[in-house]
Structure formats: C-alpha cells, structure tokens
C-alpha positions in Angstrom: 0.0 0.0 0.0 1.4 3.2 -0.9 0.2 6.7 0.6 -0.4 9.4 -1.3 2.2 12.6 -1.7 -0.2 14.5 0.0 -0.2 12.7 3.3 3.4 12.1 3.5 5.2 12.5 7.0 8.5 11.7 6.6 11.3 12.5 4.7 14.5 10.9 3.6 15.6 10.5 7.1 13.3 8.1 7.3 10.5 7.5 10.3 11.1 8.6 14.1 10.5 6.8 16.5 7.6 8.0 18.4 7.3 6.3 22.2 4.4 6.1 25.1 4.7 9.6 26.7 4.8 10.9 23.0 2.2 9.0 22.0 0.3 9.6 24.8 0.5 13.5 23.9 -0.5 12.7 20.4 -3.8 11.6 21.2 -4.8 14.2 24.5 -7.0 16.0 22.2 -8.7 12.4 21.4 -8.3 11.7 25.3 -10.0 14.8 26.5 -13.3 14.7 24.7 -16.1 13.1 26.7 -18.9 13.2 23.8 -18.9 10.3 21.2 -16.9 11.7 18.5 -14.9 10.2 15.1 -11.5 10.5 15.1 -8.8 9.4 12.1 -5.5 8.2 12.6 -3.0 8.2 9.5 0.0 6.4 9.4 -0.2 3.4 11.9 1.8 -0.1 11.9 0.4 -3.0 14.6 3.5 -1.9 17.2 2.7 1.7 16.8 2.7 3.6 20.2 0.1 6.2 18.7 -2.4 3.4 17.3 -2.1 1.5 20.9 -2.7 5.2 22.8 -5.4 6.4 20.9 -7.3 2.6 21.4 -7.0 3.4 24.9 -8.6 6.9 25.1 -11.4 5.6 23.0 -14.5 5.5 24.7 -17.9 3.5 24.0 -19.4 6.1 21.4 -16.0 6.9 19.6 -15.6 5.8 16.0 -11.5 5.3 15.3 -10.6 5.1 11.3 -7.1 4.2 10.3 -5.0 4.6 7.9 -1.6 2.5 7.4 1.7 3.5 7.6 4.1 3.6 3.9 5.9 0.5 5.5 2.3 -1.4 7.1 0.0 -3.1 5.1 -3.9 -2.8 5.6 -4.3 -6.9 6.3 -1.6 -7.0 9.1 -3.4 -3.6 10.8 -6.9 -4.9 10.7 -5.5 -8.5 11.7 -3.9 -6.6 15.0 -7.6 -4.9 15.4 -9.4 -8.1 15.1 -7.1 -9.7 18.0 -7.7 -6.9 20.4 -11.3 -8.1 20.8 -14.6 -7.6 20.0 -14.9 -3.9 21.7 -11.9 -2.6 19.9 -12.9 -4.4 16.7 -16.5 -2.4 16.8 -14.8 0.8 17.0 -11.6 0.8 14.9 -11.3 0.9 11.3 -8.9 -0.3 9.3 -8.9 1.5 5.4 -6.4 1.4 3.0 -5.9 5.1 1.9 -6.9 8.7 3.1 -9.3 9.4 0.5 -11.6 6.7 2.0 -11.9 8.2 5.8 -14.5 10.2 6.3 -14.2 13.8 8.2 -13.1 13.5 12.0 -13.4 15.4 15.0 -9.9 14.6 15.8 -7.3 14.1 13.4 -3.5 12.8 14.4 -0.4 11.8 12.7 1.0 8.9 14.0 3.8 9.4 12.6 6.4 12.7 12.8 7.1 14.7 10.5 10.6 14.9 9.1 10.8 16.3 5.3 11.1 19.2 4.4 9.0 22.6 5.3 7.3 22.7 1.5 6.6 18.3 2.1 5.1 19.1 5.7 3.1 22.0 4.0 1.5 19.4 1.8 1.0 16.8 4.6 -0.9 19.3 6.5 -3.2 19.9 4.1 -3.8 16.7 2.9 -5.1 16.0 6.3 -6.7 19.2 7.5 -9.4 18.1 4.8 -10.6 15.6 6.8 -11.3 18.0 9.2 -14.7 19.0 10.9 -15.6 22.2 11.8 -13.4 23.3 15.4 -11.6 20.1 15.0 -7.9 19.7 16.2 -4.8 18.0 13.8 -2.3 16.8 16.2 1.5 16.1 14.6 4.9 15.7 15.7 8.1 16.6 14.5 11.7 16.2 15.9 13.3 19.0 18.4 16.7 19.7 17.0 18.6 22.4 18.8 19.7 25.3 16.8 18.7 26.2 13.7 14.9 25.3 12.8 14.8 23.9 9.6 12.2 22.0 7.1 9.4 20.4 8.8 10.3 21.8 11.9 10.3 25.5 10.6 7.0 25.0 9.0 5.4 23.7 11.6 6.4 26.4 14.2 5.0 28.8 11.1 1.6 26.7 11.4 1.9 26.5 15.2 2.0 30.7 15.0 -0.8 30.8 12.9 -3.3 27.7 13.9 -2.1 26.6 17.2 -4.0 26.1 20.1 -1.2 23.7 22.6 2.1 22.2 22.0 4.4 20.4 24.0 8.1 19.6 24.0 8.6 15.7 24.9 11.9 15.2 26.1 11.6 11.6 27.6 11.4 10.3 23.8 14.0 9.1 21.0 15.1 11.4 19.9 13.1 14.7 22.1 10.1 15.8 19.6 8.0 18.6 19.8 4.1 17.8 19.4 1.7 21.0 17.9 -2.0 20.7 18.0 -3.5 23.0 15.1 -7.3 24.4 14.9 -7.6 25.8 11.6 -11.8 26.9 12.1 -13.0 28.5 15.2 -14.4 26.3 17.9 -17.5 27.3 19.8 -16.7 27.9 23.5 -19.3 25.7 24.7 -17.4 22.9 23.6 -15.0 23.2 27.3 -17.8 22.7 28.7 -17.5 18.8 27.7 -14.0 18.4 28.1 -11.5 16.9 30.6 -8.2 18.6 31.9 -5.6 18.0 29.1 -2.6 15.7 29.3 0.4 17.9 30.1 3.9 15.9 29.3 5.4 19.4 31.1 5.1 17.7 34.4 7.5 14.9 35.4 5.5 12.0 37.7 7.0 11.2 40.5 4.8 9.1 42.5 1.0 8.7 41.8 -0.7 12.0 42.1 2.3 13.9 42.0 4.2 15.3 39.5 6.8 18.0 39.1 6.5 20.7 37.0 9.1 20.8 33.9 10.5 24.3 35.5 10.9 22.7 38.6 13.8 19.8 36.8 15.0 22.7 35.4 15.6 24.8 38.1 16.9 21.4 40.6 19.0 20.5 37.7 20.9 23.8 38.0 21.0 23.8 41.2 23.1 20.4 41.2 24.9 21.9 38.3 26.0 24.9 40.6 27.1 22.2 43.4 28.9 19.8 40.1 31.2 23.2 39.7 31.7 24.2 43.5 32.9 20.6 44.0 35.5 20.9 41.3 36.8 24.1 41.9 37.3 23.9 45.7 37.4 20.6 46.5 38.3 21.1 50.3 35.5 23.4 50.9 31.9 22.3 52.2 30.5 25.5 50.0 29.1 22.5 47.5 26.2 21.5 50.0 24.8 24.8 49.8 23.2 24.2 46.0 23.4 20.8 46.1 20.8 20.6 49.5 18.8 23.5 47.9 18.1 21.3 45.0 15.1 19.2 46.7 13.1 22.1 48.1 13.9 24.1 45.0 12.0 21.3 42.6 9.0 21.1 45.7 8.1 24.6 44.9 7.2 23.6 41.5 5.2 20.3 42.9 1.9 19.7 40.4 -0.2 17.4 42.3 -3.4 15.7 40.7 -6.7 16.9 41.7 -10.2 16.3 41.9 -11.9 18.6 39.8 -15.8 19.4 40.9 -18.2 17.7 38.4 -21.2 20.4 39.0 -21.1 22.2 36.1 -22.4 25.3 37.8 -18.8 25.3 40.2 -16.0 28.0 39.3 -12.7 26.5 40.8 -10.2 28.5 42.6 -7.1 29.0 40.2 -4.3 28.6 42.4 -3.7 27.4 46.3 -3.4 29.8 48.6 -5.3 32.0 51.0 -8.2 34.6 50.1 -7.3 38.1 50.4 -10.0 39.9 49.1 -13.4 39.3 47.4 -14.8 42.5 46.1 -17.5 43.7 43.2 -15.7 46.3 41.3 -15.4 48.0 37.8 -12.6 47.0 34.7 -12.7 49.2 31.8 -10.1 46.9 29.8 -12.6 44.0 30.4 -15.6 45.9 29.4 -18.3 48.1 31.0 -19.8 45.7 33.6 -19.5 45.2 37.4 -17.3 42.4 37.6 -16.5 39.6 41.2 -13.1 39.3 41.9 -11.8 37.0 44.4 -8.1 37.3 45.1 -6.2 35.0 46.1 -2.1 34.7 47.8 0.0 32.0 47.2 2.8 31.8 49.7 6.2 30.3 48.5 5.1 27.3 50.5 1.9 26.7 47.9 1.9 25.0 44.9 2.3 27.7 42.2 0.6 25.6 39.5 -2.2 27.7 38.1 -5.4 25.5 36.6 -8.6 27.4 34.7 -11.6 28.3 36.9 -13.9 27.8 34.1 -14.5 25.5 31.3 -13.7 28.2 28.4 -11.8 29.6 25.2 -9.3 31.5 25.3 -10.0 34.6 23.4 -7.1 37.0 24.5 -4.4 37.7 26.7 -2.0 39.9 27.4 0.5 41.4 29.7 0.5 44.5 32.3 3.8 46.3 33.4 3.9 47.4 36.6 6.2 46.8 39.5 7.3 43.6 41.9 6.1 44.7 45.9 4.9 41.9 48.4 1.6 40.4 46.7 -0.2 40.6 49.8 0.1 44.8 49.8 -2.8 46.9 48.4 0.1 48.1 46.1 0.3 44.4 44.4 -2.7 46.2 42.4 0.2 47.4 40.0 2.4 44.6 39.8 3.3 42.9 36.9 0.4 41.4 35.4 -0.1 38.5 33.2 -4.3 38.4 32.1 -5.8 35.3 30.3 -9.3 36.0 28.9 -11.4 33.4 28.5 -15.0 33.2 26.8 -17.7 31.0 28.4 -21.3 29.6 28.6 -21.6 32.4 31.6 -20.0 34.9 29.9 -16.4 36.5 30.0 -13.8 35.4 32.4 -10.7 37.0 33.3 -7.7 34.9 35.4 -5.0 37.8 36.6 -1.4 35.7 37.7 0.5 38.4 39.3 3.9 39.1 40.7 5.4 39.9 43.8 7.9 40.7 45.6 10.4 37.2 45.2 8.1 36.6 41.9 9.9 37.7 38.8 8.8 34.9 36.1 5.1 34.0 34.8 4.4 31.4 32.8 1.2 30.9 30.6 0.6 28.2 28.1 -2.9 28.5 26.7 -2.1 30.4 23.5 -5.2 32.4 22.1 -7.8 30.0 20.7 -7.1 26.7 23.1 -9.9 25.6 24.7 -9.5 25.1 28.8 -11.3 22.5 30.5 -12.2 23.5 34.5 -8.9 22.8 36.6 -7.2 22.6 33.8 -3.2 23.6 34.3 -2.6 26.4 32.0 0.4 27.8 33.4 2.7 28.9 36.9 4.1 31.9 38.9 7.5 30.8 40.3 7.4 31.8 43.8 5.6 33.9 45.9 2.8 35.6 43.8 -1.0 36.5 43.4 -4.0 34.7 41.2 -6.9 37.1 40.6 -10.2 35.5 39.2 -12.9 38.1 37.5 -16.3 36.7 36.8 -19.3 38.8 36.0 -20.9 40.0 38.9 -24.6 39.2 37.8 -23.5 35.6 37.0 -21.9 34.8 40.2 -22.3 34.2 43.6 -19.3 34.1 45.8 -18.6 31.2 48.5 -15.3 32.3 50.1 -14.0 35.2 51.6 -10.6 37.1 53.1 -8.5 34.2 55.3 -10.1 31.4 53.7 -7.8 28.6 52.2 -8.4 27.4 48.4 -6.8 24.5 46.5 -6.3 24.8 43.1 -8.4 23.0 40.6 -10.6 22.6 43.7 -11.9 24.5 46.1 -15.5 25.9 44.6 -15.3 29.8 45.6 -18.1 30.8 43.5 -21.2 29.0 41.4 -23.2 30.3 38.3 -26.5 31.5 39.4 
C-alpha cells in the first residue's frame, strides 16, 4: 500500500520513533473529549505507540478510522484490530488510503514529520481536509537544537498561525516537539465537555504527584551549581549549599493531581493559597460591567501551578507592566500582570497571575484559541505571587471570603447563578 504525496510524513531520514509519553501527547485532544466523537489516525503499523494510545482513550461512542503507515500493510493492521477483541474491533477501522476516511473530530499523525517545510506543507493539508468544523490535527516533529529547519520551521509557522497547545517531549528518542492545530474557530461551549488535558510538562514522581518541567530545570541547576563548586574547591563544604537547595527548590514547582468538581455550575479556585479579598468592582479593559473578583495569595510554600476556573476559550491575553512589591500589599494592584481572557457559557472570564515581591517569572501556556477544561493547568508563577479570578458579577455568587484557604483545581469559591 502506498500513501499518497499529499499525506506524507517523513522524509528521507526516514520515520522517528515516536514512544508512550509521545504518543500519549499525540492523542490528548482524542483523550480529553467526553462526547462520542470520530477521530482518524493516518500512518499506523500494529506496534505503533500512537495506534495503541489512541485505542486506549477511546471511549464506547467513539468511532477510530485508520489509515496505514508507507511500511504497514492494511491486512496485518486490521489483523492486529481483530485480535484486540470484540470492543476494539466495533470501534476501529482499518482502510487502505486517506481518501476513504471520512471527516473527524480529531485528526493525528501517527507518525512525525521529518521532510522538508514545503513536504510538511502538503501533509498538513492533505489532512486538514478531513477536518470537521473546530476540529484539532495533532502532529509531531523532531526538536533539534539550533537552527529550525524544514518540517520543523514549518510547523512552528503553522503553530503561529493555527495553534491552540504544543508540547516539548523530552523523555522520547530522539526529544520531539508535538503542535495541536485548529484551523476553524471552535465554539466555547465545547469546554464545557472536556477533561483537563494531558500535560507531558510535568515529570510524575509518584501517583498524584508530578513535578513541573520548570521545577527539573531549576533542581538540575541547582546540582549543576554544586557539580562546579565541588571541582573548583574541592576542600570546601561550599558544594552542599546548591546541592541541598536542590530538593526544596524542585517542591516549589510540585503539580499534584486533583479532583476537579463535576457540578457544572462550580467555578474552581485558580491557584492554592489564602483569600485576600473578594470585592465587586469596575474594569474598563474587560468591558463596562460590574465584575466579582476574588483574590487569592499564594505563599512560596503553595503549589504555584495555576489550573482554569472555568471551562472556556481562550480569546485573548496579554500582559500589564507594573512593579514587583509583596503580593499581599494593596500596592500588588500594580504589579506585573499577566491576564488570560477566557470566553464561556456564563460569559467573560478573566484569570490575573500576578507578581510579587520574590516573583519575577510567569508562565502561561494556553495560547489564544485553546480551549481550557475547569482545573485545567494552564500555566505557573514561580514563587511567591497572586492569582486574581474576574467573573461577572450578575452571573456569580461568591462562596469564600478574606482568610479562607483554596486548592487549586478545587476548592468551589463561586457557582453560576
């Protein structure tokens, strides 16, 4: 069987290999949707990762079609179907080209891309014609270092343009670099039937708790610091200093699981961390209406992961300069200011991650048109800091007030009325 041009992943190179935790970030988009939906896979083989990850997410109403790797043959692939059983069987097809699939909600390509930027061009929309309306292609490609070349330079141009999540895989041969495109506008009513999205940027380390990819970072150059001390004064004790900072440096960037509030009518606190203020007031650069804000302080003992309130879209965000005092001062009203915007079936949303006085560095990955589950993780503050949630003040009744602990992804402070 022999794909056509169109649909072509890889180049001369020849394939890469994609693992589990890749895989398993190829399919989140497949993973997250609760609603039956029809999703296409093209270019599987029986031992493909992707083929074996997105079986897993499927769910009783879903509908997989797929299409064979250059190298697979259709027989062998449906054979490897068949023998999963009859569930798997009733839900997975097997065809032998593109052309025969039929439009999906989610399209991915289980294999990465490695040719070059005008053959990625061509892949891309080969498949984004097999795309519903709001619908999501999910591809990979290779992270070289340096200078970004062929599919990986056309990609970041489509990622620019289209993107709405991606996600740097490091615990794969080699590292790649997944993208998730949206190339028509999804409604924002479709968070509302989504789960929190897999997020390969936090490192498990035993169930429930992870650490967050800033967090090896940091511990890593901590030990680095330590590696150096060690080797240029070996007599001196000065070593221990970075090297016992490294463990409490990587806890401040824990990312434990949590259990997210089912009632659709819950808004979740955004951050851990105790209330400071809850308090109806006026925002011109968020339109004309009274708006609920409920602040909240997160010491440097909190977890600093920030997770959505709402289920929404995100339809804007940008950042406020200002300056660094203690979060907990009236005067934190100036700080630096990162604001996501995020359109939902209550209206307009606003989540405010501040800084203060030790926190310099704000991190937000929900680029403009990603859709955010409730609790989902969307981004950090590294150490001490402020998370401000807006909600119009028709819309919502508060349930917290000043003093009062939150947890993250948790803690209902407010419900839709």
């Amino acid at each position: 069987m022999t794909q056509s041009p169109a649909v072509r992943t890889t180049g001369r190179s020849g394939p890469v290999r994609i693992g589990e935790r890749a895989a398993r970030t190829l399919v989140t988009e497949l993973a997250r949707m609760n609603d039956p939906k029809a999703a296409l896979l093209v270019g599987a083989s029986p031992e493909s990762a992707v083929l074996a990850a997105a079986i897993e997410a499927l769910l009783p109403g879903d509908q997989l079609t797929v299409v064979p790797a250059e190298a697979s043959d259709a027989t062998a692939l449906r054979e490897h179907v068949t023998a999963q059983g009859r569930w798997v069987a009733d839900r997975v097809r097997v065809v032998d080209s593109l052309p025969e699939a039929e439009a999906a909600a989610v399209v991915i390509a289980g294999e990465a891309f490695t040719g070059t930027a005008e053959e990625t061009r061509s892949a891309i929309d080969g498949l984004a014609k097999h795309l519903t309306d709001g619908a999501v292609l999910s591809v990979a490609t290779p992270a070289t270092p340096g200078r970004t070349t062929g599919a990986a330079a056309e990609l970041a141009r489509q990622d620019a343009l289209y993107g709405v999540g991606a996600d740097l895989v490091v615990r794969n041969v080699p590292p790649v670099r997944v993208y998730r495109l949206r190339f028509t506008t999804a409604a924002p009513a479709a968070a509302d039937r989504l789960a929190p999205a897999y997020r390969p940027s936090s490192v498990p380390l035993v169930r429930g708790m992870h650490i967050d990819s800033n967090g090896v970072a940091a511990a890593g150059i901590t030990l680095g610091l330590a590696a150096l001390a060690r080797v240029a004064r070996p007599s001196s004790k000065l070593w221990l200093l970075p090297a016992l900072a490294a463990g409490p440096v990587a806890a401040f960037f824990r990312d434990p699981e949590r259990d997210v509030p089912e009632d659709p009518n819950a808004v979740v606190a955004s951050a851990d961390g105790k209330v400071l203020s809850v308090q109806r007031l006026y925002d011109e650069r968020f339109g004309d209406a009274e708006w609920l804000r409920v602040a909240v302080f997160l010491s440097v003992l909190d977890v600093h992961v920030n997770r959505s309130p709402v289920a929404g879209k995100v339809v804007d965000y940008f950042v406020a300069d200002g300056g660094f005092v203690n979060a907990m001062k009236p005067d934190a009203e100036h700080n630096v200011a990162a604001y996501t915007v995020l359109d939902t079936s209550h209206g307009t949303v606003v989540v405010a991650q501040r800084t203060g006085l030790i926190a310099r560095r704000i991190v937000q990955r929900a680029p403009i048109g990603a859709l955010l589950a409730k609790g989902e993780r969307f981004g950090l503050i590294r150490f001490g800091s402020r998370t401000d949630v807006y909600l119009p003040a028709d819309a919502a009744e508060p349930l917290v007030g000043p003093g009062d602990k939150v947890v993250g992804g948790s803690t209902v402070i407010a419900r839709w009325r």
